[in-house]
FIVEX-659045 format. One line per 3 residues: their letters; for each residue x, y negated, z negated of N, C-alpha, C, O. Coordinates in Angstrom, 2 decimals. Atoms other than C-alpha are relative to their C-alpha. Layout:
N
A = X Y Z X Y Z X Y Z X Y Z; ...
//
This chain:
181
XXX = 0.62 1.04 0.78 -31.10 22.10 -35.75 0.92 -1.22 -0.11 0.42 -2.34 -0.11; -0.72 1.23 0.00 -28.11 19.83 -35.95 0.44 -0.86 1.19 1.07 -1.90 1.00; -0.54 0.39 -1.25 -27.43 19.00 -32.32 -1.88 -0.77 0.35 -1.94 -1.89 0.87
XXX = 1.10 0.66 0.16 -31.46 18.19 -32.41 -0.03 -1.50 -0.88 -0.59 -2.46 -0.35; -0.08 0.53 0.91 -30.79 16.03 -35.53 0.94 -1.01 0.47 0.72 -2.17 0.12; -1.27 1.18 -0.90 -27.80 14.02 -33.59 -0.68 -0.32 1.62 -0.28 -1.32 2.21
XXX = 0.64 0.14 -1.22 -29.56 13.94 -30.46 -0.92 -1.26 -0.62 -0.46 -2.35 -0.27; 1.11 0.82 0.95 -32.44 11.79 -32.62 0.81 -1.46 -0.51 0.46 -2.64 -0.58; -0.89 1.05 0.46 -29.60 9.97 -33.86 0.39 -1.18 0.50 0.42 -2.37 0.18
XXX = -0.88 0.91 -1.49 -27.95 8.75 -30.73 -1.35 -0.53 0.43 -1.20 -1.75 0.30; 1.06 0.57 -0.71 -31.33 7.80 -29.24 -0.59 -1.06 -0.70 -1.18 -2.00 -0.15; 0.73 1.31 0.84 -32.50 5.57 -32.03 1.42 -1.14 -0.27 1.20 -2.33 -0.48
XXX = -1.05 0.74 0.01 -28.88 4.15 -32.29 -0.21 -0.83 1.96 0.15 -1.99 2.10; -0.20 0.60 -1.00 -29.24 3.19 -28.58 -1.18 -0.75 0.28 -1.09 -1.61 1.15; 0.86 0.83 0.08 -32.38 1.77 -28.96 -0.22 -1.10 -1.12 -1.16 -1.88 -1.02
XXX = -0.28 1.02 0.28 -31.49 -0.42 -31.39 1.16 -1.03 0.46 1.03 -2.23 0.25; -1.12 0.59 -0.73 -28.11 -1.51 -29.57 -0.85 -1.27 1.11 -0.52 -2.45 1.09; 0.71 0.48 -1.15 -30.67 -2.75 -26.49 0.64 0.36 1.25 1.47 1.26 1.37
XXX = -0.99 -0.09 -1.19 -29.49 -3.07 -23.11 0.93 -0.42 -0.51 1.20 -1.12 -1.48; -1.59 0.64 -0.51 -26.06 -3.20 -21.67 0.15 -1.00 0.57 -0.36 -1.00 1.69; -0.37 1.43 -0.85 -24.87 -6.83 -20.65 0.18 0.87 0.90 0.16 2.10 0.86
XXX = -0.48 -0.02 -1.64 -23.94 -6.96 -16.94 1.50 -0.91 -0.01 1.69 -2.04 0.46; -1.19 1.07 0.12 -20.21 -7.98 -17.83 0.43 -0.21 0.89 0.56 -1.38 1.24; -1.04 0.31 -0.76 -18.16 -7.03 -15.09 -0.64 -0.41 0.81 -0.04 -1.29 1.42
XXX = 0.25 1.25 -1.59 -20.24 -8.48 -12.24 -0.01 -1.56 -0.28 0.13 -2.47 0.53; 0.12 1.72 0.39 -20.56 -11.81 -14.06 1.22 -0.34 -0.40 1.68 -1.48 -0.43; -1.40 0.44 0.23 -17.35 -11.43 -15.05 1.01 -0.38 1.22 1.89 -1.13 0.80
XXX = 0.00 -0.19 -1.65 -16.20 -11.36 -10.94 -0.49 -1.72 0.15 0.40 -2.53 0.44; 0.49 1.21 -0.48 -18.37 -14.71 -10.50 0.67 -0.92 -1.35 1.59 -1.63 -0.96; -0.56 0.86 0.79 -17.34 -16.59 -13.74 1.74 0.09 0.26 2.28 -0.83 -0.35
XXX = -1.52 0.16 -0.64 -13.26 -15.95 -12.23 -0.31 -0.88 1.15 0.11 -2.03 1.06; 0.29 0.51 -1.16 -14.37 -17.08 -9.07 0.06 -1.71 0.08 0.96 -2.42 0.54; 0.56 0.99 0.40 -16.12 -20.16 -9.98 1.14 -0.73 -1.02 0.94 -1.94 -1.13
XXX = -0.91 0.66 0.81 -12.98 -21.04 -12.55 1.50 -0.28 1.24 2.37 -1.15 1.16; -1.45 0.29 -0.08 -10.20 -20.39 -10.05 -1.04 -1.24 1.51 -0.30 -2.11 1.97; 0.31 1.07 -1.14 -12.45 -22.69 -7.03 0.09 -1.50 -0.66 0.52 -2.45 -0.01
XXX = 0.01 1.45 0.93 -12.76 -25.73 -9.79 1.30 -0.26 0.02 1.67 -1.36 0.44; -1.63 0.52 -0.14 -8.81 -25.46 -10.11 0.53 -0.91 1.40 1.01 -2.03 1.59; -0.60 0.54 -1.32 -8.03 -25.82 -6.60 -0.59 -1.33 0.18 0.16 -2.28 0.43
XXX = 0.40 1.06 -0.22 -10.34 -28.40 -6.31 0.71 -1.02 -0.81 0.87 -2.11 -0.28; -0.56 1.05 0.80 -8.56 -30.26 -9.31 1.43 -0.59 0.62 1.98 -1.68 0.80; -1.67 0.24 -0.96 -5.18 -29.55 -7.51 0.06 -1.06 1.28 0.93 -1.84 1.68
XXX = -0.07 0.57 -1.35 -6.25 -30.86 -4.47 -0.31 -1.68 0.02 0.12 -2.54 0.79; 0.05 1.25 0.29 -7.52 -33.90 -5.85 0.83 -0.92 -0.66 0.91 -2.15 -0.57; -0.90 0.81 0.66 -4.95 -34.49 -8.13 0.99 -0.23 1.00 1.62 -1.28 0.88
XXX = -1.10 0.11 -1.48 -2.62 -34.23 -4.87 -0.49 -1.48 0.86 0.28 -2.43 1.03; 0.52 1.26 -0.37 -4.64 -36.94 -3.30 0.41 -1.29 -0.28 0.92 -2.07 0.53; 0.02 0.98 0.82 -4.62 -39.51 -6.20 1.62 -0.12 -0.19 1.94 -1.22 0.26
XXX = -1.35 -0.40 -0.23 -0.90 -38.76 -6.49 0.46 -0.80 1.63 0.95 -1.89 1.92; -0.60 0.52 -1.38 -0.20 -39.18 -2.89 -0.48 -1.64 -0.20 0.42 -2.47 -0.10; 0.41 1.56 -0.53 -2.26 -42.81 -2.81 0.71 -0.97 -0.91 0.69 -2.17 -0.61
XXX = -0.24 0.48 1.00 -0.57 -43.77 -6.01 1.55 -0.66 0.69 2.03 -1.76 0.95; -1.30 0.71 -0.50 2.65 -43.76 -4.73 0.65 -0.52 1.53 1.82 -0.67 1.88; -0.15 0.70 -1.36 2.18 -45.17 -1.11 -0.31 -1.00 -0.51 0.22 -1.87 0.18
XXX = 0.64 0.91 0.51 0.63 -47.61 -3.03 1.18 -0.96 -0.49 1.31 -2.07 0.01; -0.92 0.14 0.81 3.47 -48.27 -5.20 1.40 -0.63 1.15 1.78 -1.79 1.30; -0.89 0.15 -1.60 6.20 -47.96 -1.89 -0.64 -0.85 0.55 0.06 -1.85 0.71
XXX = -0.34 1.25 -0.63 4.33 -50.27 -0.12 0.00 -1.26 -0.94 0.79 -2.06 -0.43; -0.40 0.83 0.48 4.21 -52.88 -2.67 1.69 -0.53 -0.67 1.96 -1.63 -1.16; -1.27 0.25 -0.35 7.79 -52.87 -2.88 0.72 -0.35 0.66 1.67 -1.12 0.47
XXX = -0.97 0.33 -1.56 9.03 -52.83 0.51 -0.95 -1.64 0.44 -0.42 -2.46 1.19; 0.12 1.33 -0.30 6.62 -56.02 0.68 0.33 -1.14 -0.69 0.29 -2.32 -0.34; -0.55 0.99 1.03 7.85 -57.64 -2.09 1.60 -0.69 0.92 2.48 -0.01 1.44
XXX = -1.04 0.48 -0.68 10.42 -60.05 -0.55 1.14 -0.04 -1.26 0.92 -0.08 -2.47; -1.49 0.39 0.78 14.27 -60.44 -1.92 -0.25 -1.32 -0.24 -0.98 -1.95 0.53; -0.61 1.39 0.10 15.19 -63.73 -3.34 1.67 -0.38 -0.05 2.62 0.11 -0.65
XXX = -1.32 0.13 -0.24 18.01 -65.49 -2.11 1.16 0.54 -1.37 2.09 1.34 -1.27; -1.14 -0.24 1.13 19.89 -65.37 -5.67 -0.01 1.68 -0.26 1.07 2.20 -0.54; -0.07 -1.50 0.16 18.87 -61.46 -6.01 1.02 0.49 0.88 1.87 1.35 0.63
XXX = -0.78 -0.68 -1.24 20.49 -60.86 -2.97 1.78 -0.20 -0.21 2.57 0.73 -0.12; -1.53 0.83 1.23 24.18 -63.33 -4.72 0.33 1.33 -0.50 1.30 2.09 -0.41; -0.96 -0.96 1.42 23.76 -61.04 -7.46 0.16 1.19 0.32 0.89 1.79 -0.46
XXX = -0.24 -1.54 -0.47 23.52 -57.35 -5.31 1.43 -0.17 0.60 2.32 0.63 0.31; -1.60 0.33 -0.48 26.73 -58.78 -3.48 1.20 -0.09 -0.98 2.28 0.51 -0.94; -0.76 -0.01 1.24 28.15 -59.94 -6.76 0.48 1.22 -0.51 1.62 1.67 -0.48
XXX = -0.50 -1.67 0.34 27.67 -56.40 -8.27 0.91 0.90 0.49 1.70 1.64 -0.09; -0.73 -1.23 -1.15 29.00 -54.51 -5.13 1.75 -0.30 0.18 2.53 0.58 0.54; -0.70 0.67 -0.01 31.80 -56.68 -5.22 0.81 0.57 -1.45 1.65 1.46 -1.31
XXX = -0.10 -0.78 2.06 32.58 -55.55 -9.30 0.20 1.32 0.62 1.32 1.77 0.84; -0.26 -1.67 -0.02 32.32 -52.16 -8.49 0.88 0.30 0.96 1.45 1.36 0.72; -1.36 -0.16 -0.59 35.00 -52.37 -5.65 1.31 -0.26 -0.90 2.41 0.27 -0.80
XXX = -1.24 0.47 0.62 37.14 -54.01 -8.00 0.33 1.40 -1.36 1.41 1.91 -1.69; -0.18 -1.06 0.64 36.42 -51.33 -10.45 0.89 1.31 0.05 1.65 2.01 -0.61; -0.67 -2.03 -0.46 37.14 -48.17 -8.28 1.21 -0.41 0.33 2.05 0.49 0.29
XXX = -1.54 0.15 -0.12 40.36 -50.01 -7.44 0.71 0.48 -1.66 1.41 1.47 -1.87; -0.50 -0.09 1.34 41.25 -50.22 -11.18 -0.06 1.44 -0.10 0.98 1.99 -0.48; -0.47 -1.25 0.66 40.43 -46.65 -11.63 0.51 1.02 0.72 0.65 2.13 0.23
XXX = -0.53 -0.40 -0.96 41.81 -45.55 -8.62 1.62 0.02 -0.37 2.43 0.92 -0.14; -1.50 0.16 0.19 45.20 -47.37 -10.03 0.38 1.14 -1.41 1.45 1.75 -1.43; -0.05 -0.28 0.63 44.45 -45.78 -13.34 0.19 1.65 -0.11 0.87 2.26 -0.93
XXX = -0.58 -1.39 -0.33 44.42 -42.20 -12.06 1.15 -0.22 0.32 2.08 0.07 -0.43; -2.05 -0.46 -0.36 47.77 -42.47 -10.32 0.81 -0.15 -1.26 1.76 0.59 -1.53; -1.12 0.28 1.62 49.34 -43.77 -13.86 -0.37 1.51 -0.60 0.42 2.45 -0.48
XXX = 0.41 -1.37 0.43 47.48 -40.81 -15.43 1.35 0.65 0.77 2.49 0.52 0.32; -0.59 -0.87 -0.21 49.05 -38.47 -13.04 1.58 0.17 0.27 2.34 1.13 0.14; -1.54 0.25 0.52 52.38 -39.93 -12.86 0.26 0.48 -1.45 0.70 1.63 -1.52
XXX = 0.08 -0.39 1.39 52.40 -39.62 -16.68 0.11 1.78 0.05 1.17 2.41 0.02; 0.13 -1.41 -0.38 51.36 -35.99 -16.19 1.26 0.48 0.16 1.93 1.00 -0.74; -1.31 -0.72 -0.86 54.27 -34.94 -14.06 0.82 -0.48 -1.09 1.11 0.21 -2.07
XXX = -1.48 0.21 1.24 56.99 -37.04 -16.18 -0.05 0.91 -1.15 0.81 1.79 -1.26; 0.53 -1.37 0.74 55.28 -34.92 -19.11 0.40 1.43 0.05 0.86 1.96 -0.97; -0.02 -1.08 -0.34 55.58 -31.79 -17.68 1.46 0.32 0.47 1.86 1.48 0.58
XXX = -1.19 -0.48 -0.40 59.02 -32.15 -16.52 0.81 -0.30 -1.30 1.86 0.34 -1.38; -0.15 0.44 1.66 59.76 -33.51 -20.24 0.29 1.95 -0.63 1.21 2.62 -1.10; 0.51 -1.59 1.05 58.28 -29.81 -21.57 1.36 0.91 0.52 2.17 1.60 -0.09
XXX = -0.74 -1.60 -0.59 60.15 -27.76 -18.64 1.84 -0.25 -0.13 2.53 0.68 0.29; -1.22 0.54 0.25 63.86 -29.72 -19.54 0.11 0.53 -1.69 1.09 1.21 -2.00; -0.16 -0.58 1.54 63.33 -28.87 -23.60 -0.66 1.07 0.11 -1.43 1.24 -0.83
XXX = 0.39 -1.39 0.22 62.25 -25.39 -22.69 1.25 0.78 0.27 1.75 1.74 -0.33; -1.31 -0.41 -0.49 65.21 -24.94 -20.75 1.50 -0.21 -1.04 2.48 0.52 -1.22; -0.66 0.23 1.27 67.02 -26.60 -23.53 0.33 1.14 -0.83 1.45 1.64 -0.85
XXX = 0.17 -0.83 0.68 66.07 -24.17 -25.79 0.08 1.12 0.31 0.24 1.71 -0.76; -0.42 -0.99 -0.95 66.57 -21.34 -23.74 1.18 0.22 -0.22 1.94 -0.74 -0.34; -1.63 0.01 0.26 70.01 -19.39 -24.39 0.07 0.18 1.48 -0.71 0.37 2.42
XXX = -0.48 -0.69 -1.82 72.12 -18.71 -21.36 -0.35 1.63 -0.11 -0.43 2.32 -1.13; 0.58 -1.04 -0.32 71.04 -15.72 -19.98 1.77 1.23 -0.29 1.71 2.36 -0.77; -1.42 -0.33 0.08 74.98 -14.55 -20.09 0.44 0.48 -1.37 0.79 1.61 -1.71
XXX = -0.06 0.03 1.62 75.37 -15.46 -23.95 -1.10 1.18 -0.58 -0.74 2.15 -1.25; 0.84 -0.99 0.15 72.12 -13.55 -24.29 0.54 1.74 -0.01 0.71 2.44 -1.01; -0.95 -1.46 -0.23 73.80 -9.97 -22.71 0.83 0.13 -0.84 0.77 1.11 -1.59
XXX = -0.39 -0.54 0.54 76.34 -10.56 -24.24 0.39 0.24 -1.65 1.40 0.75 -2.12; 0.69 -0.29 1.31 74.87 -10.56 -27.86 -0.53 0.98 0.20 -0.35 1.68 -0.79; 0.80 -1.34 0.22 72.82 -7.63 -27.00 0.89 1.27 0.19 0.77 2.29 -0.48
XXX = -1.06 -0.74 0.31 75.83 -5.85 -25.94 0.68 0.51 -1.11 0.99 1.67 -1.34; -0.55 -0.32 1.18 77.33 -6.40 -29.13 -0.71 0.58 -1.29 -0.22 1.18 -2.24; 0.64 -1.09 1.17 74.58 -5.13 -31.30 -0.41 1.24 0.45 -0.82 1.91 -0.49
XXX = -0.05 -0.70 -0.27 74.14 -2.46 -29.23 1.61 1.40 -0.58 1.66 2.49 -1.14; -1.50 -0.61 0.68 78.00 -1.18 -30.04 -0.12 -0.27 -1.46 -0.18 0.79 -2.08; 0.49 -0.36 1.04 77.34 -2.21 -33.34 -0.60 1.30 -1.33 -0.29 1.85 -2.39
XXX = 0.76 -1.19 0.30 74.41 0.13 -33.39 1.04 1.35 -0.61 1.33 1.73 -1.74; -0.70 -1.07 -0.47 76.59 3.13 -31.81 1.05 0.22 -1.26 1.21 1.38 -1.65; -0.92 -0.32 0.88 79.39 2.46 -34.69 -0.61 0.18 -1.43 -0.22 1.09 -2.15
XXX = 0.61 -0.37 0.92 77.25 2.19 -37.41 -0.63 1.73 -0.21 -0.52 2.56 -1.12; 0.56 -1.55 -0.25 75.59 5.45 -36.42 1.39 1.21 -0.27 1.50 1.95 -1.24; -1.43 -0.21 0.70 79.23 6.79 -36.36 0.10 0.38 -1.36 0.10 1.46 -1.95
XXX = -0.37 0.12 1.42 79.79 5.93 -39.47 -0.93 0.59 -1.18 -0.57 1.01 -2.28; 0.66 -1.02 0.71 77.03 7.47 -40.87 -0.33 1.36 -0.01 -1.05 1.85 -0.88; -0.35 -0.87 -0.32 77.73 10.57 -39.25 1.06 0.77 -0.67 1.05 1.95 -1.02
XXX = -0.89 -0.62 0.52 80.80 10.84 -40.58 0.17 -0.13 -1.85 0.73 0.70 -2.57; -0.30 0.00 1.21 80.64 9.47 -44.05 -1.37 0.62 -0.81 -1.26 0.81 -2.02; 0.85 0.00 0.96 77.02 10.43 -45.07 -0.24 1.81 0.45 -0.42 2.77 -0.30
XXX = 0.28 -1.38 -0.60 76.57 13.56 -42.79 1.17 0.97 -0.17 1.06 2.17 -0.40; -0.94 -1.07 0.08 79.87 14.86 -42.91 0.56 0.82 1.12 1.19 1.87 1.19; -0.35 -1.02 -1.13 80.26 15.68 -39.69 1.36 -0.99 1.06 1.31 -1.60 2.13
XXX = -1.10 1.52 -0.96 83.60 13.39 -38.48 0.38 0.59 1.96 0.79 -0.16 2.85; 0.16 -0.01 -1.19 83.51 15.54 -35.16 -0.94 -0.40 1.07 -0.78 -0.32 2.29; 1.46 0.71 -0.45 80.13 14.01 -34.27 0.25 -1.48 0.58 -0.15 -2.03 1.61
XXX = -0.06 1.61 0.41 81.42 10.40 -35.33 0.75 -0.31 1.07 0.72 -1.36 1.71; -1.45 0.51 -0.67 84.64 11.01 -33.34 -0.53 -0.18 1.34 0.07 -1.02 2.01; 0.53 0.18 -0.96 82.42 11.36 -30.39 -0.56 -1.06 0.42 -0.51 -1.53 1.55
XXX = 0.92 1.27 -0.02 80.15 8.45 -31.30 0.75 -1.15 0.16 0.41 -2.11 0.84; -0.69 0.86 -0.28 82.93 6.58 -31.68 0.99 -0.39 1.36 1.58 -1.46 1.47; -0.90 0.17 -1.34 84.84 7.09 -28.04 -1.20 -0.27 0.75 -1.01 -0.98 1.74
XXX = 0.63 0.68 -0.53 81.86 6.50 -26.97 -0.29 -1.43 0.03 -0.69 -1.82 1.12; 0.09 1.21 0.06 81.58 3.02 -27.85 1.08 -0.67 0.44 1.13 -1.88 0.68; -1.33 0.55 -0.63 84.93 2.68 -26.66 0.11 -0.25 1.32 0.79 -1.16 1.81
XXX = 0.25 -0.03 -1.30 83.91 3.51 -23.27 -1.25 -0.55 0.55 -1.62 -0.38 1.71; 0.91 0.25 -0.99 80.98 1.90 -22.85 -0.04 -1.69 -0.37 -0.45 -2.61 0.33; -0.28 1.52 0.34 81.78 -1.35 -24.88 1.62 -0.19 -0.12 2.06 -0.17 -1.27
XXX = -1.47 0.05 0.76 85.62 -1.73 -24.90 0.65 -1.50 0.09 1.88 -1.63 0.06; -0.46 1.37 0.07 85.93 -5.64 -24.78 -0.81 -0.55 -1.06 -0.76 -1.77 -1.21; 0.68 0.40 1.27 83.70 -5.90 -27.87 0.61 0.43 -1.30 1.14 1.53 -1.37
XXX = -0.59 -0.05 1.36 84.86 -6.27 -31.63 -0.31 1.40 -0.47 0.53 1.83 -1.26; 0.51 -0.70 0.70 83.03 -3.33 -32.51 0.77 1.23 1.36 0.07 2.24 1.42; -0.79 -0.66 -1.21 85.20 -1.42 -29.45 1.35 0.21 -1.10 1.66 1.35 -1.44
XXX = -1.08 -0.07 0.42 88.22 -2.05 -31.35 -0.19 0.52 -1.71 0.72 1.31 -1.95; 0.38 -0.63 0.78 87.00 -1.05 -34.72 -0.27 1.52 0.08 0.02 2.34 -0.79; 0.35 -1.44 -0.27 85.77 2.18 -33.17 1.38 0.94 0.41 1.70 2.10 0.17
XXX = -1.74 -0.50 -0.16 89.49 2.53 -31.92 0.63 0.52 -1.19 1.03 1.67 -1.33; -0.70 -0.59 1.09 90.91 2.26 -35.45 -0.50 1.37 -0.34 0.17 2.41 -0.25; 0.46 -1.60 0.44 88.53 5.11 -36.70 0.19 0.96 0.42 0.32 1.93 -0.34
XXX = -0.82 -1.16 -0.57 89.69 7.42 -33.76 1.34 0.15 -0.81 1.93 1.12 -1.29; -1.66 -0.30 0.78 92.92 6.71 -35.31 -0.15 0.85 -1.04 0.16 2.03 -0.92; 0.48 -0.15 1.27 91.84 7.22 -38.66 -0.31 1.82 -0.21 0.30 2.72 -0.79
XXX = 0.25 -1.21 -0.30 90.14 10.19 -37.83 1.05 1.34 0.45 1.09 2.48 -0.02; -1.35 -0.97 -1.03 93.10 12.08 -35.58 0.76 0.01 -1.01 1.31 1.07 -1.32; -1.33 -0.40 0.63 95.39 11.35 -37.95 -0.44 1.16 -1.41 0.24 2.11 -1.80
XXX = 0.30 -1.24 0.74 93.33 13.28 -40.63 0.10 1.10 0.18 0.44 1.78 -0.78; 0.18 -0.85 -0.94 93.01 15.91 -38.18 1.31 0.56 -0.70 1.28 1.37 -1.63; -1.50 -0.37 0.00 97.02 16.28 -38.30 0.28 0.35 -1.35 0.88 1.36 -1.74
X = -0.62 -0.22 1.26 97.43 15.95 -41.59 -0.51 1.36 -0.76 -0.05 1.66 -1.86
//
């Protein structure tokens, strides 16, 4: 009874709907008919276009010069040689400038720059430094003065023309003679 009752349904629903348009075949000819009108617009606007500006070109090229136009294109051309000279001269100053500049920077870099010599041998010396300090805290904080005594001949032997060479000397002393005593 209910598939009767929907059956009844659908049939009076589709008879009030009516027919089905005919979209997609008219839809097929209304593309058609839109993209042939384009081309045609293209092709014409290509036309009107083209005549426009032959049109244009030849009234130009028939248009005659007048003597003074012609003065003043010479005049101009004339200016603008004188120009590219000027900025022709004006680059080379530029790049002169430049260079003097640059050799300016690399003279106060060098300036400032230690000697490479002086350098070593500052790093030398805080290096031994280091080594005695270490020492020294070996022996006075650690307690261990056979450690120090080591730390310290070492600095003897690997820095012994540095201040901190001869310091490390006394403390061998220092040390040995505790030893004895």
């Amino acid at each position: 009874m209910n598939d009767d009752r929907m059956r009844g349904l659908l049939q009076e629903a589709d008879r009030l709907a009516g027919a089905v348009p005919s979209g997609p075949a008219d839809l097929a000819q209304r593309v058609r008919r839109s993209a042939r009108r384009r081309r045609l617009v293209k092709g014409v606007s290509a036309a009107v276009l083209t005549l426009l500006v032959s049109a244009t070109v030849a009234f130009l090229l028939r248009r005659e010069r007048r003597p003074e136009e012609t003065i003043e294109v010479a005049k101009r051309q004339a200016e603008i040689q004188i120009l590219q000279k000027e900025i022709d001269q004006a680059r080379e100053t530029v790049n002169h400038l430049l260079l003097l500049e640059q050799a300016r920077l690399l003279r106060r870099e060098l300036a400032v720059r230690p000697d490479p010599l002086e350098e070593l041998d500052r790093q030398t010396d805080r290096t031994a430094f280091i080594l005695v300090r270490h020492a020294n805290q070996l022996e006075h904080r650690i307690g261990r003065a056979d450690l120090a005594l080591t730390e310290y001949r070492r600095v003897v032997n690997m820095f012994p023309k540095t201040t901190w060479a001869n310091i490390a000397r006394d403390r061998i002393r220092q040390l040995e003679n505790r030893k004895e005593t």
